[in-house]
NULO-552227 format. One record per residue (C-alpha): residue in one letter; x, y, z. Coordinates in Angstrom, 3 decimals. Example, Ala and Ser with C-alpha at 12.3 -4.5 7.8 and 13.67 -1.06 7.14 Angstrom:
residuo/c1/c2/c3
a/12.300/-4.500/7.800
s/13.670/-1.060/7.140
// end
This chain:
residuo/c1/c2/c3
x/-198.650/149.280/-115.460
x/-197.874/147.955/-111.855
x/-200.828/147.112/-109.946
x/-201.847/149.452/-106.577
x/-204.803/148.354/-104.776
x/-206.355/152.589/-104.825
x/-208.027/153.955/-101.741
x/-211.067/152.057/-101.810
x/-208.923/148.992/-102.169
x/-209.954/148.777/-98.391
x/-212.242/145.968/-98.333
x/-212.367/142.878/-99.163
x/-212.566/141.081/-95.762
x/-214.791/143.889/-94.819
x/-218.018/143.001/-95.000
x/-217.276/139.524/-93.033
x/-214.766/141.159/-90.419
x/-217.163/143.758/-89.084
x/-218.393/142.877/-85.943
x/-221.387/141.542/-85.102
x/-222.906/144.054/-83.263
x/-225.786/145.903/-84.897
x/-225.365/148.669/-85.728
x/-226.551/151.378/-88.116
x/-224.025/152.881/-90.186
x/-224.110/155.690/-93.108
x/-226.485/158.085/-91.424
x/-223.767/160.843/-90.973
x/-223.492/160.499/-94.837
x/-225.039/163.033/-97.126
x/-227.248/162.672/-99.794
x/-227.126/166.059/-101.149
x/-226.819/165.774/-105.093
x/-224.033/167.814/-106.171
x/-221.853/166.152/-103.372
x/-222.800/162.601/-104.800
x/-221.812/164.287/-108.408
x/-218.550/165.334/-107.091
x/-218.200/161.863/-105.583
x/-218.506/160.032/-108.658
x/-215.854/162.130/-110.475
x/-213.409/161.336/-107.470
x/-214.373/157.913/-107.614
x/-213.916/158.200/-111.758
x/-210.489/159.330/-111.391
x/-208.679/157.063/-108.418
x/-211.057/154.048/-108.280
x/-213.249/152.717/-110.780
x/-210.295/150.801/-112.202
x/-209.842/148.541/-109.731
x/-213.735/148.984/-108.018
x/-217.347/148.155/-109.289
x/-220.771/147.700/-107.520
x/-222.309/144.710/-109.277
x/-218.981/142.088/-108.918
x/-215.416/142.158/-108.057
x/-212.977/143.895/-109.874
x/-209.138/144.315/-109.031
x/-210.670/145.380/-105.853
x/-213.702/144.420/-104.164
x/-217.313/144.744/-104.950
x/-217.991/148.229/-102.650
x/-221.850/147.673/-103.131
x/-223.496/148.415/-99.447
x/-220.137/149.350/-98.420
x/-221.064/152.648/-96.730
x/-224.003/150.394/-94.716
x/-221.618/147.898/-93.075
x/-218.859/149.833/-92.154
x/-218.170/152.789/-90.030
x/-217.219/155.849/-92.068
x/-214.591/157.465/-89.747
x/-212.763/154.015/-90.481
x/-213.346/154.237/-93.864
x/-211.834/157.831/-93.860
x/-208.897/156.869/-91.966
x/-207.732/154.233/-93.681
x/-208.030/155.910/-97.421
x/-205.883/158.554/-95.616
x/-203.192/156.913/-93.941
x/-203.555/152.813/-94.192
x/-199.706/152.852/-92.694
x/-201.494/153.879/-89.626
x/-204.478/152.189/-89.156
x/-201.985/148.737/-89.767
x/-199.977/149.742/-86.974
x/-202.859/149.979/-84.591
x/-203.117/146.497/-85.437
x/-206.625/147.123/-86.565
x/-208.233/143.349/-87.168
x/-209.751/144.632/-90.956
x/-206.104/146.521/-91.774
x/-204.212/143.201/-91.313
x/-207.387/141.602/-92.816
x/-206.672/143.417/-95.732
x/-202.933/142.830/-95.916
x/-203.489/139.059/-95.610
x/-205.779/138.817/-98.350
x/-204.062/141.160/-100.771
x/-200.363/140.633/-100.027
x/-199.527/144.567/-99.990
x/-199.997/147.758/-98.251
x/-202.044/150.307/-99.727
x/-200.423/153.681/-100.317
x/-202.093/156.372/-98.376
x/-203.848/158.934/-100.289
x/-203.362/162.647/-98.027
x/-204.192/164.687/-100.607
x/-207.679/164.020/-100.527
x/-209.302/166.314/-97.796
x/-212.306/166.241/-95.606
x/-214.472/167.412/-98.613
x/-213.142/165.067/-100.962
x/-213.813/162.497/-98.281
x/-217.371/163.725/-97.813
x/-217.800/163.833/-101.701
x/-216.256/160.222/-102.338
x/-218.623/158.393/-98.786
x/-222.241/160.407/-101.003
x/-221.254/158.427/-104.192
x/-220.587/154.815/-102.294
x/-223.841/155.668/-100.054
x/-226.166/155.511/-103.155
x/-224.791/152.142/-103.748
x/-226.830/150.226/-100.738
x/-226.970/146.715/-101.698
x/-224.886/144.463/-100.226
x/-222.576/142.113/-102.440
x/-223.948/138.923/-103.577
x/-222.207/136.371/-102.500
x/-220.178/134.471/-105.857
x/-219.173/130.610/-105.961
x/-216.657/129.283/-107.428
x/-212.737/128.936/-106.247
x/-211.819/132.315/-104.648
x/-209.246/130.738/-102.174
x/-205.549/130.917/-102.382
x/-202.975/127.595/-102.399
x/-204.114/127.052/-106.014
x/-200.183/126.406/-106.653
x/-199.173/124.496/-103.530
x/-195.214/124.196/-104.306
x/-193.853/127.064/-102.586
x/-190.552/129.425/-103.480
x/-187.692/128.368/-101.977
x/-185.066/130.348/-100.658
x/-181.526/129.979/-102.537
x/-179.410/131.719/-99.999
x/-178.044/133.702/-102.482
x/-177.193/136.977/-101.087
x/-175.711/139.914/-103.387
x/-174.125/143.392/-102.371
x/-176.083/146.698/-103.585
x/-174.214/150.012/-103.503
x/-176.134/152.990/-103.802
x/-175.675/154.155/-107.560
x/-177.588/157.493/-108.752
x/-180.252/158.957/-106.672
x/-183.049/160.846/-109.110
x/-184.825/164.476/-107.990
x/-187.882/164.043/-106.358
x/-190.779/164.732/-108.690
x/-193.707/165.234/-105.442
x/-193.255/165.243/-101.964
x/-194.575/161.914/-101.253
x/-193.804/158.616/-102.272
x/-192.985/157.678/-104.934
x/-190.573/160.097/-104.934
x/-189.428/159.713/-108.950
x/-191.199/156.870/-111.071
x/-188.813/155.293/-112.784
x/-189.684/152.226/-114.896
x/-186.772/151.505/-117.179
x/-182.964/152.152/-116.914
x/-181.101/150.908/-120.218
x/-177.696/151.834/-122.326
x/-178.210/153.722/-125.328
x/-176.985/150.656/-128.179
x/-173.515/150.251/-128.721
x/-172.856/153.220/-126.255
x/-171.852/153.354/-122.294
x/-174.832/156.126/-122.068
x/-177.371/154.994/-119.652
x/-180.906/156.491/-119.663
x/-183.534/156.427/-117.012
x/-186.947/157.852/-116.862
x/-189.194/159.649/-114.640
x/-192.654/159.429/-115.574
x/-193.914/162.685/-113.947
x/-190.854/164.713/-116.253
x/-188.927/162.777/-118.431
x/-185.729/161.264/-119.643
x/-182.659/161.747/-117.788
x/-178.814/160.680/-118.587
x/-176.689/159.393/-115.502
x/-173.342/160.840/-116.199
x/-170.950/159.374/-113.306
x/-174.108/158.590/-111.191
x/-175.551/162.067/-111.678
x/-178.479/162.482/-113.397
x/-178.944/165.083/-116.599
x/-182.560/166.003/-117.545
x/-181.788/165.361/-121.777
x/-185.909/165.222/-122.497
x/-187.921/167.234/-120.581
x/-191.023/165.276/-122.145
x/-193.796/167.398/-119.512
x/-192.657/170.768/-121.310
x/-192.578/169.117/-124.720
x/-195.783/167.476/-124.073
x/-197.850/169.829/-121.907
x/-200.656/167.608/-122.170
x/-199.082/164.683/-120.307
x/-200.394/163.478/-117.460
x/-198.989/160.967/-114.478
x/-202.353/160.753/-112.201
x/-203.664/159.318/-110.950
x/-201.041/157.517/-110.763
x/-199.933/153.982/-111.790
x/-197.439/153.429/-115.009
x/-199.539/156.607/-116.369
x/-197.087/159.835/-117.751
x/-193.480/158.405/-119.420
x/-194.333/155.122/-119.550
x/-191.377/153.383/-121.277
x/-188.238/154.288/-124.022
x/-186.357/153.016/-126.540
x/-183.360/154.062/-128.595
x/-183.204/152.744/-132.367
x/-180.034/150.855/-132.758
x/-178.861/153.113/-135.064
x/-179.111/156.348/-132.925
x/-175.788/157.195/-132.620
x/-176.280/157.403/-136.751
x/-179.905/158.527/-136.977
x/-180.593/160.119/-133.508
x/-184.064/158.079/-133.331
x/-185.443/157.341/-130.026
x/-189.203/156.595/-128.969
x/-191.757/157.522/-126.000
x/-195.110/156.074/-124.753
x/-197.007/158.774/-122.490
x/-200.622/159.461/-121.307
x/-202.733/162.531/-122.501
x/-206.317/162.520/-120.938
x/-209.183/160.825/-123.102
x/-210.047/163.152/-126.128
x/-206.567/165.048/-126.388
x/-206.238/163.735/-129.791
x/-207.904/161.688/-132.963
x/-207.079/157.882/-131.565
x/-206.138/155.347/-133.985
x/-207.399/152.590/-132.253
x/-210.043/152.928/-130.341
x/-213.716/150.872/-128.933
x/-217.456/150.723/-128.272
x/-218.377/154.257/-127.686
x/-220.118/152.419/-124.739
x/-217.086/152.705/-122.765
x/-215.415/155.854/-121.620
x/-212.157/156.835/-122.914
x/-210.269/157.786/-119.492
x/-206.647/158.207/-121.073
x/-204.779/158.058/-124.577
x/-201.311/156.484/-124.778
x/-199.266/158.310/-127.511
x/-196.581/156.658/-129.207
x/-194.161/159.700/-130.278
x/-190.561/159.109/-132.744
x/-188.187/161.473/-131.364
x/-185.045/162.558/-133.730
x/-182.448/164.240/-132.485
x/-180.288/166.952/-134.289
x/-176.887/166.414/-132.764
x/-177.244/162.252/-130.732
x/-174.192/162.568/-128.588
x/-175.556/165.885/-127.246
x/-176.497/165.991/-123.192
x/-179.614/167.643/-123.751
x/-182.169/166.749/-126.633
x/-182.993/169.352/-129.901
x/-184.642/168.129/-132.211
x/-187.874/166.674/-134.226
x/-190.835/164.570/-133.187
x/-193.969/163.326/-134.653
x/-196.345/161.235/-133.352
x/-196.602/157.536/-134.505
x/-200.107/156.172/-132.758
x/-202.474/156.858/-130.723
x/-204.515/154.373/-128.410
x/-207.672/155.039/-126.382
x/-207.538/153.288/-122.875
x/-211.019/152.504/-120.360
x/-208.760/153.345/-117.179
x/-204.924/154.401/-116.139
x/-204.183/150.968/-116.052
x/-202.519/148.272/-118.480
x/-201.883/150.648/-121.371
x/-198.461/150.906/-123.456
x/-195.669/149.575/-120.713
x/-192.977/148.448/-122.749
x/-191.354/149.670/-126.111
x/-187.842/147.989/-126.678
x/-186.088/146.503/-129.814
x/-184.297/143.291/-130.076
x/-181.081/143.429/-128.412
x/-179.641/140.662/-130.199
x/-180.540/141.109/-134.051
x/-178.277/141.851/-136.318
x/-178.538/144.549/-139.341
x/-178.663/142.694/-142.693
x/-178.784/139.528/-140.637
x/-181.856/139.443/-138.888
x/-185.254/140.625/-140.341
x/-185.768/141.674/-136.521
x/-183.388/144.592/-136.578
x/-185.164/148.196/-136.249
x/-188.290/146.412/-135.664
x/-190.001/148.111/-131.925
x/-191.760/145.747/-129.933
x/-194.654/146.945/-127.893
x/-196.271/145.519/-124.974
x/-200.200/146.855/-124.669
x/-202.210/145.640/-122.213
x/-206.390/145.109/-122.170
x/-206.216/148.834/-120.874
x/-208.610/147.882/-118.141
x/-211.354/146.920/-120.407
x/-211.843/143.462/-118.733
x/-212.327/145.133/-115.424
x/-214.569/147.768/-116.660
x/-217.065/144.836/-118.236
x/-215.773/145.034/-121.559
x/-213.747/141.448/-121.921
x/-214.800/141.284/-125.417
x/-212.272/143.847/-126.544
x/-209.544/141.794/-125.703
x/-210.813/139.025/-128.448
x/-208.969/140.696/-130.793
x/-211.757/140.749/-133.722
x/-211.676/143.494/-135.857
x/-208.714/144.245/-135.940
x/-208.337/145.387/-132.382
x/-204.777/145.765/-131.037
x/-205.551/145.432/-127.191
x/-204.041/142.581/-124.468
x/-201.105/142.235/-127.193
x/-197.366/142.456/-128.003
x/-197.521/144.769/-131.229
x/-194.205/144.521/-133.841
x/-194.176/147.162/-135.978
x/-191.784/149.502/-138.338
x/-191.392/152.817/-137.186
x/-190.014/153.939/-140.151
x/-192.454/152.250/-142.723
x/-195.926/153.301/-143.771
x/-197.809/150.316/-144.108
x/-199.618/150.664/-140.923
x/-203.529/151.857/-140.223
x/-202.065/155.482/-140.530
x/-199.582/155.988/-142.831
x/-197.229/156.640/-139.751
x/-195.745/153.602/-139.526
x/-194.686/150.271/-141.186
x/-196.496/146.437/-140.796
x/-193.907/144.166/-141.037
x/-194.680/141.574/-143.581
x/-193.153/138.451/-141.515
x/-195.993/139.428/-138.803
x/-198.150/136.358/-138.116
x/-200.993/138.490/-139.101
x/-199.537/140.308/-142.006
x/-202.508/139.683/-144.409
x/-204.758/138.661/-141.825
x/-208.523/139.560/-142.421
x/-209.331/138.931/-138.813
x/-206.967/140.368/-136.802
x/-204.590/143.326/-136.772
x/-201.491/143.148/-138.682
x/-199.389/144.905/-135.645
x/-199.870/141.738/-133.375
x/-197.032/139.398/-132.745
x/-198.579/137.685/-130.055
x/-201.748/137.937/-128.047
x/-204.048/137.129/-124.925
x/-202.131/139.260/-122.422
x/-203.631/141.196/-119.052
x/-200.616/143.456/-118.629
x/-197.287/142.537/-120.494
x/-195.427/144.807/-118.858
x/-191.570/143.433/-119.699
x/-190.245/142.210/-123.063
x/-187.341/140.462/-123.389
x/-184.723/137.936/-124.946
x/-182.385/135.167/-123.267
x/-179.032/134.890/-124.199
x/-180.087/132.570/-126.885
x/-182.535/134.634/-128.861
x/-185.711/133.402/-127.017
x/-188.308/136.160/-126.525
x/-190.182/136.065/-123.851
x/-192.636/138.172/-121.277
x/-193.843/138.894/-118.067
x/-197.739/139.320/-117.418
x/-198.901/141.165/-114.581
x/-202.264/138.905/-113.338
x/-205.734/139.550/-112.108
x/-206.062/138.329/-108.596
x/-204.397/135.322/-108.353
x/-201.663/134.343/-110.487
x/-198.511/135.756/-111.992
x/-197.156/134.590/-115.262
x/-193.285/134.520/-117.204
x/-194.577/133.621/-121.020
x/-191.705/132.408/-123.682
x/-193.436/134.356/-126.580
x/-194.040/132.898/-130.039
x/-195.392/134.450/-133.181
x/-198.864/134.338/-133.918
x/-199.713/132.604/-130.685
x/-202.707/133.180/-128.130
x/-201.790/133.278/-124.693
x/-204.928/133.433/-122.223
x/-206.527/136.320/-121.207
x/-209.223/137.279/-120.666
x/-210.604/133.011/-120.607
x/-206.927/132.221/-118.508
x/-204.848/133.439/-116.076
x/-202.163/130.981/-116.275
x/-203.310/127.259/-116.162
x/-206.685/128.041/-114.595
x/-210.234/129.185/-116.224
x/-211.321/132.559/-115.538
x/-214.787/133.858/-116.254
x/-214.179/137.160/-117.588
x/-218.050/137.741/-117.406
x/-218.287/136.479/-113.811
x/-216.033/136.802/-110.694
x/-212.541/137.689/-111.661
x/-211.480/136.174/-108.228
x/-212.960/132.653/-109.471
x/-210.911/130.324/-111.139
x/-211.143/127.148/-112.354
x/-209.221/123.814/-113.522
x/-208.383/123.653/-116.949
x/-211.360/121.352/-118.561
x/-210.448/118.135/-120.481
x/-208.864/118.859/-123.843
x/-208.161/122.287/-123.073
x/-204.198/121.929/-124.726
x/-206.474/121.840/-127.725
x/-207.644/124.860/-127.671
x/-204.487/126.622/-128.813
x/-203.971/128.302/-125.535
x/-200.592/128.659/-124.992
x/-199.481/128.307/-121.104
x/-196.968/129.991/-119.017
x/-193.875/129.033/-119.130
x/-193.865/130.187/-115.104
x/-196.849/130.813/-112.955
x/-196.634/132.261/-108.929
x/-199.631/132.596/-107.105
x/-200.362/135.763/-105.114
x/-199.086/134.277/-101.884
x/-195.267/134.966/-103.194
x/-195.673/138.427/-105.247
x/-199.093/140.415/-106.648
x/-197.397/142.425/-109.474
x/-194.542/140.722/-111.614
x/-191.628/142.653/-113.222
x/-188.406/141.712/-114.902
x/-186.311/141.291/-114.834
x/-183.083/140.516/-117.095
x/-180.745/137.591/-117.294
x/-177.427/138.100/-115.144
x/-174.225/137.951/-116.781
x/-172.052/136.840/-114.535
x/-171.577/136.101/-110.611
x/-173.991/133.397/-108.640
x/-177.037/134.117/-110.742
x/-175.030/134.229/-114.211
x/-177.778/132.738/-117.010
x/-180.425/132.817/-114.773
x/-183.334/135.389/-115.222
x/-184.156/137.754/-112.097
x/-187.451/139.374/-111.383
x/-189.229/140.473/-108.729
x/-192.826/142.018/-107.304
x/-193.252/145.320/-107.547
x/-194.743/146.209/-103.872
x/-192.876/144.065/-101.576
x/-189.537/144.271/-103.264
x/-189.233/140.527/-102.926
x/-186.452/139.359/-105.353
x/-186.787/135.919/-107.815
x/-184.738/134.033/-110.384
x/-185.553/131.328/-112.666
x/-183.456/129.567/-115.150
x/-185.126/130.004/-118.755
x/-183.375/126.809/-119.724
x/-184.966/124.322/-118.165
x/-188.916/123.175/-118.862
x/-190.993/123.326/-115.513
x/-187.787/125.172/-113.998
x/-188.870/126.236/-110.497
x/-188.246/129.578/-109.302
x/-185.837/130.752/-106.247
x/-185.703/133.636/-104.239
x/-182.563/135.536/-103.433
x/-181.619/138.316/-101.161
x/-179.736/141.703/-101.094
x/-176.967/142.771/-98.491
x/-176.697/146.727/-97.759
x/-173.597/148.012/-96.366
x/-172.394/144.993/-94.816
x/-176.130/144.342/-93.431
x/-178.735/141.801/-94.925
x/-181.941/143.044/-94.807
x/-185.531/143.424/-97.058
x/-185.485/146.431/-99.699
x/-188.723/147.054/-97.640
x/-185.951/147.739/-94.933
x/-183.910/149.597/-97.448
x/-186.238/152.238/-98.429
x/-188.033/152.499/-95.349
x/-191.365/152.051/-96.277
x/-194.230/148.712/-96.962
x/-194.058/149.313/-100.523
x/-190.944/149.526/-102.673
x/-192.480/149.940/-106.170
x/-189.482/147.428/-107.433
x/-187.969/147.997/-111.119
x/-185.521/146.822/-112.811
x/-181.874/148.260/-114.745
x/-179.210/147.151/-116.723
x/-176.063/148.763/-117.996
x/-173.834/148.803/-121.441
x/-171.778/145.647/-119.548
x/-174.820/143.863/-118.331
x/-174.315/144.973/-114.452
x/-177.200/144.618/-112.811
x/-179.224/147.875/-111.003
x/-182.553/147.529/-108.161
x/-184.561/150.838/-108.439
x/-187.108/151.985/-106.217
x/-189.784/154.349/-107.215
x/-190.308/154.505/-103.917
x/-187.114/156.769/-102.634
x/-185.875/157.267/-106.154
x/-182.531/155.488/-105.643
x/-180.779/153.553/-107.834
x/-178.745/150.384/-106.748
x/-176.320/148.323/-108.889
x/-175.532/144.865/-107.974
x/-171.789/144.559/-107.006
x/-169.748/141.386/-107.087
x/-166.915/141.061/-104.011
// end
């Protein structure tokens, strides 16, 4: 899912940038019950993924929040962050600093919601306790270099606005039907669009087929990814993940009742009647259905193997699926990421969509899965240990590998192997994390620990070059040709690497807009970008910001 630091992201540095005047704060708050009730569901719904009161979570620890900091700042900066930054406001830039992003600002909630949301923190009075361990940054101390490597973008497609505010249209993927020139592109509020000559064609209108889909509060909720089988143009098969709220349907996987169910992801086989028509008719059915703790880290990637090869490769028709710990860690649950029991969370999943071998008939377990005829652990899994693998992918030499979205600290690029365990939630990339303790502490790796069977990244980048990782595909040609290009989803800021080479350092490289270098900040005229990714049926290269909705292809001159 991409990671945004929610309205109550506000405070970190708070409780040690306040000044040191005394003063008594919170007494304009009230303490009338069904306000505080209302509160909680607010805070339910836009913050308890990232926020708890007994430790840090994404965000910080708001315990005695309401006591230490005056709540006309608080309101103002939930409503317009943008704002309070440019007053140069000492606990705004605080913020930024520590974080690395800008928070989005969050109008829609009025003065009642406001009201509602201070009642809920205000019965939450005790301060923080303060937590050891290594919560500072510079736990990589190499830093990115620049290349100098500066490419051309021409605007390309520009989608409909799906809301008023930013992000305009959420797009996450843009990719070529196989062994067509058709490029498709999603908008997770609506659907699936075609860009014919640019211009894009609504062909699934997924929030009328689905009425139950939602996209809020936000995050990589509502179309989350796509992929066409690579027969379609035969068989017409394609295939969704979307949200439904928690309890829309019988889940197939599922936890502890002792954890709310806050959303459902919903894997759904699409066939369609006619597959070169512009607009979809047709079947569906759904495949599986997953319970999730919180909006976040849920099902963010569904592709198949580009490179395999029918009656070749055992890969072919196989769907990959990246599924993250669906905020479970952050919610206290870290357990569910172990994987016992046959639990399918923090995992890349390879299944058969058109077998029946799998927990419900709907699907197939390939046999060549590590954990075919495992006892312990689902048969779905390919790989495991993962926070948020949000990108799949394969080099140009078969290699599959992954990008992670980390906790607080560190960013990984894993080269994925079968059966293998990759971290989470005891790593985030070569450090120790205490899943059960601070998630802001980490730790060196203890003596023997490349025993353990803990496989490490193949690239790790601390949160002092990019908070939220996404790929990303290898270039084709021009001065990046073989290299692998990703970037961080809220600054824009663009990366390669070179996949070939162990211990290969990444670079960062730069974009040129009508004859004019500048920042894709710059570009789309805001602090965040929400950066993804695109690629065409001749491997051109395409920069898409949620953001302003506009597509940009990479152009070689």
């Amino acid at each position: 899912m991409n990671r945004i630091f929610l309205p109550i992201t506000f405070l970190a540095l708070l409780f040690v940038s306040c000044s040191q005047e005394k003063k008594e704060f919170g007494k304009d708050i009230s303490t009338e019950a069904s306000q505080i009730t209302k509160g909680k569901q607010l805070f339910e719904q836009h913050c308890s993924s990232c926020h708890r009161f007994d430790q840090d979570g994404i965000g910080p620890n708001l315990s005695g929040l309401t006591l230490q900091v005056e709540s006309t700042w608080i309101r103002e900066f939930i409503q317009n962050p943008a704002a309070v930054l440019e007053k140069k406001d000492p606990r705004a830039l605080a913020l930024l600093e520590k974080y690395r992003t800008q928070m989005p600002s969050y109008p829609q909630l009025g003065e009642g919601d406001l009201d509602a949301l201070l009642s809920y923190l205000h019965t939450f009075s005790t301060a923080p306790i303060p937590m050891s361990g290594d919560t500072t940054s510079n736990l990589i101390p190499e830093k990115v270099q620049d290349s100098g490597i500066r490419l051309e973008l021409e605007l390309f497609a520009q989608l409909p606005p799906s809301d008023s505010k930013p992000p305009l249209a959420k797009m996450t993927k843009m990719e070529a039907i196989p062994g067509t020139d058709r490029v498709m592109i999603n908008d997770q509020r609506l659907g699936l669009y075609e860009l014919v000559d640019g211009k894009p064609n609504l062909y699934l209108n997924l929030a009328a087929e689905r009425p139950l889909m939602v996209s809020q509060p936000g995050w990589a909720t509502g179309l989350g990814s796509f992929a066409f089988h690579p027969e379609f143009e035969k068989n017409g098969l394609f295939y969704t993940s979307h949200t439904e709220p928690g309890g829309s349907g019988k889940a197939d996987v599922g936890y502890t009742d002792s954890l709310k169910v806050f959303m459902q992801w919903v894997l759904t086989e699409w066939k369609a009647s006619d597959p070169g028509a512009k607009k979809f008719e047709g079947t569906s059915r759904e495949i599986l259905r997953v319970n999730n703790s919180s909006q976040a880290h849920g099902m963010q990637e569904l592709t198949f193997n580009p490179n395999a090869k029918k009656g070749r490769d055992e890969d072919y028709g196989l769907l990959y699926v990246g599924y993250g710990d669906g905020g479970t860690a952050e919610n206290g649950f870290p357990e569910i990421s172990n994987h016992g029991g046959k639990g399918m969370y923090s995992s890349i999943w390879r299944i058969d969509p058109l077998g029946t071998s799998g927990r419900n008939g709907k699907y197939g377990i390939p046999t060549s899965n590590p954990f075919a005829k495992s006892k312990d652990k689902a048969g779905e899994l390919y790989a495991y240990g993962f926070r948020n693998p949000n990108r799949i992918f394969w080099d140009e030499s078969g290699r599959l590998f992954a990008t992670d979205i980390g906790q607080h600290s560190i960013e990984e690029i894993n080269r994925i192997e079968a059966g293998q365990f990759y971290g989470w939630p005891i790593r985030e990339g070569k450090f120790v994390i205490n899943p059960y303790g601070s998630f802001r502490s980490l730790y060196p790796l203890p003596a023997g620990d490349e025993d353990m069977g803990i496989r490490y990244p193949f690239l790790q980048l601390e949160h002092d070059e990019l908070v939220a990782i996404i790929g990303g595909y290898v270039v084709s040609s021009g001065p990046l040709k073989g290299k692998f290009v990703f970037g961080d989803v809220p600054s824009g800021r663009l990366f390669f690497v070179d996949l070939n080479v162990d211990n290969s350092q990444a670079q960062t490289w730069g974009i040129h807009y009508q004859g004019k270098e500048m920042s894709l900040k710059e570009l789309v005229g805001q602090d965040r970008v929400d950066l993804k990714f695109g690629i065409d049926s001749n491997k051109k290269l395409y920069l898409m910001s949620k953001t302003n909705g506009g597509v940009y292809q990479v152009v070689e001159k």
